[in-house]
Legacy VTK file of the C-alpha trace (Angstrom):
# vtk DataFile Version 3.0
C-alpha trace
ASCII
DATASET POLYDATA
POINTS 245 float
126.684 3.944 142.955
123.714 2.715 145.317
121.174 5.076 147.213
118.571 3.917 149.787
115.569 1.971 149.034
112.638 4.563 148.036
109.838 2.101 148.574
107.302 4.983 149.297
107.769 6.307 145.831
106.721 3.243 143.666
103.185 2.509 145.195
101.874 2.830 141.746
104.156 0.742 140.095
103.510 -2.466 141.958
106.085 -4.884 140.116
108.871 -2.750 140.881
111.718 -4.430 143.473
111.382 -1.516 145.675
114.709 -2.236 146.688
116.324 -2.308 144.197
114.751 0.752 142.434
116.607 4.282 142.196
115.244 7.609 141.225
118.164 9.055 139.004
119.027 12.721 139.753
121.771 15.418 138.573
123.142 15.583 142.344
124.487 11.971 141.279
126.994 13.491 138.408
128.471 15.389 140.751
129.452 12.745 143.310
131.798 10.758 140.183
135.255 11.517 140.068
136.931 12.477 136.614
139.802 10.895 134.652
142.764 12.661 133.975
144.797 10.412 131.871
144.488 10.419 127.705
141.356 8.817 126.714
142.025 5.623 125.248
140.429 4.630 121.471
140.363 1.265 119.543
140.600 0.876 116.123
139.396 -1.672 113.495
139.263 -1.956 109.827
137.820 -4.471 107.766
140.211 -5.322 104.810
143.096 -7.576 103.923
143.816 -6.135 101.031
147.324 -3.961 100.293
146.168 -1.185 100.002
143.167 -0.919 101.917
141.207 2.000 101.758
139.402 1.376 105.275
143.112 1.050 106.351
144.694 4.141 105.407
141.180 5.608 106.524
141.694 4.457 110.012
145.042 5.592 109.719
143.944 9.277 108.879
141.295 8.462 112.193
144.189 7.942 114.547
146.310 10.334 113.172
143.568 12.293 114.330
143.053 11.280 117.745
146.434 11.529 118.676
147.177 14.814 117.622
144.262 15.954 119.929
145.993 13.511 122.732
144.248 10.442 122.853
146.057 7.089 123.073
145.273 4.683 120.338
145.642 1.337 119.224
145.097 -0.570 115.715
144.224 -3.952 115.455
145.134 -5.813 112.532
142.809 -8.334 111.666
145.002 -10.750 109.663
145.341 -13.979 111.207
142.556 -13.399 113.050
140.397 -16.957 112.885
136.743 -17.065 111.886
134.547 -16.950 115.240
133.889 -20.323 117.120
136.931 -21.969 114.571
139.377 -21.525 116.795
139.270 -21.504 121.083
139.314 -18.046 122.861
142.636 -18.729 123.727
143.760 -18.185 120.152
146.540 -15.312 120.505
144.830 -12.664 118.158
141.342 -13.563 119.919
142.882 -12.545 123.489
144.951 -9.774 121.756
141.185 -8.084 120.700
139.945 -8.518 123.382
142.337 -7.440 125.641
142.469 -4.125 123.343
138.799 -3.988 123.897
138.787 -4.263 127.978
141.338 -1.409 127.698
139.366 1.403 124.831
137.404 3.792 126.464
136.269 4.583 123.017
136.261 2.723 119.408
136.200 3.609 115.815
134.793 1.191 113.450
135.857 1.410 109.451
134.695 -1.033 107.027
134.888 -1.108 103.262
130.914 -1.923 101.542
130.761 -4.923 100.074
127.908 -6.657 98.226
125.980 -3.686 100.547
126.927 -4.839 103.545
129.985 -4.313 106.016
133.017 -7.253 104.894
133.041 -10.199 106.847
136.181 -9.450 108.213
134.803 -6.863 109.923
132.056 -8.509 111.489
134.494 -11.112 112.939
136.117 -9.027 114.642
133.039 -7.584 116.732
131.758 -11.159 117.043
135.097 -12.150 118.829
134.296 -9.247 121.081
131.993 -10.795 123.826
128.486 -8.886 125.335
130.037 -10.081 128.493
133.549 -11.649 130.182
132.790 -12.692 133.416
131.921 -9.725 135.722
133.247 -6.710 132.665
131.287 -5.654 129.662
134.320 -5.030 127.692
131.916 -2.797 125.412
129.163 -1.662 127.378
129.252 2.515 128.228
131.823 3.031 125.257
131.859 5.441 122.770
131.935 4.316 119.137
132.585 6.094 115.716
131.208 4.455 112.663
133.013 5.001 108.928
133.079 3.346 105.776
134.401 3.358 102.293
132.928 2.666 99.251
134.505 1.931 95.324
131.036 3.554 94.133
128.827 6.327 94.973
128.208 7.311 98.105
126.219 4.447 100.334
125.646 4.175 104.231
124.668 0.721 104.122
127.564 -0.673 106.210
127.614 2.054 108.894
123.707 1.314 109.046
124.793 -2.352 110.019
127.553 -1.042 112.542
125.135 1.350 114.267
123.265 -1.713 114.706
125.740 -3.875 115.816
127.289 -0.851 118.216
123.880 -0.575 120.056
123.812 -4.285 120.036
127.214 -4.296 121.937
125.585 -1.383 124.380
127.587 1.538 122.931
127.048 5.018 122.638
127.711 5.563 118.980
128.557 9.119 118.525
125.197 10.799 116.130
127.680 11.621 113.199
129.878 9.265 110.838
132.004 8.922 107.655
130.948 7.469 104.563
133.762 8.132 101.559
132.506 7.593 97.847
134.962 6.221 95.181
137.719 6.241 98.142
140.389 4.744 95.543
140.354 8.389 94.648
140.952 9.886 97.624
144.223 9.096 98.631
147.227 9.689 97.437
150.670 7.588 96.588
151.749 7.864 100.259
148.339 6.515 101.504
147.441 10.015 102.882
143.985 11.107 102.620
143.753 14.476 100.268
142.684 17.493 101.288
138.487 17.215 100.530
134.813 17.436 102.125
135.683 13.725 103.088
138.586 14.613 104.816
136.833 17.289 106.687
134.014 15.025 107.721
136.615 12.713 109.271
138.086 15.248 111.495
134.520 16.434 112.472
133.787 12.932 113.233
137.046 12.231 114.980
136.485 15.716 117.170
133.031 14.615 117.848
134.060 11.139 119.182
136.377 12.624 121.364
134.537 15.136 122.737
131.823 12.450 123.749
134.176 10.138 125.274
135.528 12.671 127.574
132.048 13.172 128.518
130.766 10.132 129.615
133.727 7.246 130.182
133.908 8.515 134.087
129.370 8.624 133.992
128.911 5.009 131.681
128.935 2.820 134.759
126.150 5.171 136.311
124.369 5.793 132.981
124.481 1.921 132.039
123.660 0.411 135.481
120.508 -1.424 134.949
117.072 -2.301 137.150
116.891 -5.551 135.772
120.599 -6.085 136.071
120.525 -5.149 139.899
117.514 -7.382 140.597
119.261 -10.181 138.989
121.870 -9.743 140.659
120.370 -9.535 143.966
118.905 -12.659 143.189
121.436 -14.696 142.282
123.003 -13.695 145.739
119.860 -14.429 147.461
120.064 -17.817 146.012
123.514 -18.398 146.851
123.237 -17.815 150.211
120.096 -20.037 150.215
122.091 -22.938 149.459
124.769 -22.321 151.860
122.019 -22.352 154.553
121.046 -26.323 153.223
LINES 1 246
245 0 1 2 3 4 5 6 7 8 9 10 11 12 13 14 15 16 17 18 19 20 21 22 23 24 25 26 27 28 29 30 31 32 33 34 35 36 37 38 39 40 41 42 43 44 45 46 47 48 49 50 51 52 53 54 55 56 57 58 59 60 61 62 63 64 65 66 67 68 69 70 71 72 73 74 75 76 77 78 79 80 81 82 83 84 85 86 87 88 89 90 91 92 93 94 95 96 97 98 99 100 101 102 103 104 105 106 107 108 109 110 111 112 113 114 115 116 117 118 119 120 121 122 123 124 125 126 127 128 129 130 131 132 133 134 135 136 137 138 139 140 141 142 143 144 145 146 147 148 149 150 151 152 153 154 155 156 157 158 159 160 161 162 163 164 165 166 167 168 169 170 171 172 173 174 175 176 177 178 179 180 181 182 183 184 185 186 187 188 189 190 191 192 193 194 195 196 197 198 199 200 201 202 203 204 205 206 207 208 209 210 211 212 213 214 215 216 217 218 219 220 221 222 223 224 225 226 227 228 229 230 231 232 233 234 235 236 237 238 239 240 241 242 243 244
């Protein structure tokens, strides 16, 4: 979305491109169209283990999801290569981020360990690039942060994902799952039992959804950038410069 230079408008802010500056205004929401197919979520975990507890926890997320209609996808991390080991052509590599161009919304779930998120789970968003070419595969998106824990109750690795989410120019959604002692709370079929955790899941879950049918039709307007545009106008600028040589 582009609107007409307002040069009169920025005589007091003299280092502004005047043409490339834009005075946002609620007229512009109504001019973007609105997406009627299922809204599309990503899922990741961060353990290897059997029975993982971020698993099944992801599990209960999409569950979740698609019984209020979204479309969702889980990627399983195993086999996936440490970052910069293996090309970008490695088959799980293009398999993320292919998964990752296609989410309009994410859900991140790693166990704590040694107070941090696992290692596993921070491979996985470093495989995910800021940019690919001309896409942001993350930029606009929403994003849910959980995590498990074998102890007492700790927010230590969805501290670190909130981090890395704004990092990756997400919208990460204001509430989140932590779930204390979670070898406890589920049960021999690797369903999550009935419990305050549980409940805080499906908030979470509703309130992810709820903001990615609010903005995945507005990110491209809501994330389009001054600096970005200028650049970009630049770059051309030089381009055609050369041509003329």
């Amino acid at each position: 979305m582009r609107r007409a230079s307002v040069s009169h408008q920025v005589s007091d802010v003299p280092n502004v491109d005047p043409a490339q500056f834009q005075v946002p205004t609620a007229a512009d929401f109504s001019k973007i169209g609105t997406s009627t197919h299922p809204p599309r979520f990503l899922l990741l975990y961060g353990s290897l283990r059997d029975r993982s507890c971020s698993r099944l926890l992801t599990m209960e997320a999409a569950r979740l999801l698609e019984a209020m209609g979204g479309e969702v996808r889980i990627f399983d991390p195993r086999g996936l290569p440490l970052p910069d080991s293996e090309p970008e052509t490695h088959p799980k590599v293009a398999e993320l981020r292919e998964l990752a161009n296609w989410a309009e919304g994410m859900v991140w779930c790693s166990p704590e360990r040694h107070g941090a998120m696992t290692g596993i789970m921070k491979a996985q968003i470093d495989w995910i690039p800021l940019s690919q070419g001309a896409i942001r595969p993350t930029q606009g998106k929403t994003l849910a942060v959980m995590e498990v824990s074998g102890g007492s109750q700790s927010f230590n690795a969805v501290n670190q994902m909130r981090v890395l989410g704004r990092w990756m120019r997400m919208l990460t959604i204001p509430n989140q799952s932590s779930v204390a002692k979670a070898y406890q709370e589920f049960d021999d079929n690797g369903r999550m039992k009935a419990s305050p955790y549980y409940e805080r899941v499906v908030d979470v879950m509703e309130e992810l959804f709820k903001f990615t049918l609010l903005t995945r039709d507005v990110s491209p307007f809501l994330t389009d950038r001054y600096s970005e545009r200028r650049e970009t106008a630049e770059a051309l600028s030089k381009r055609m410069n050369q041509r003329a040589i």
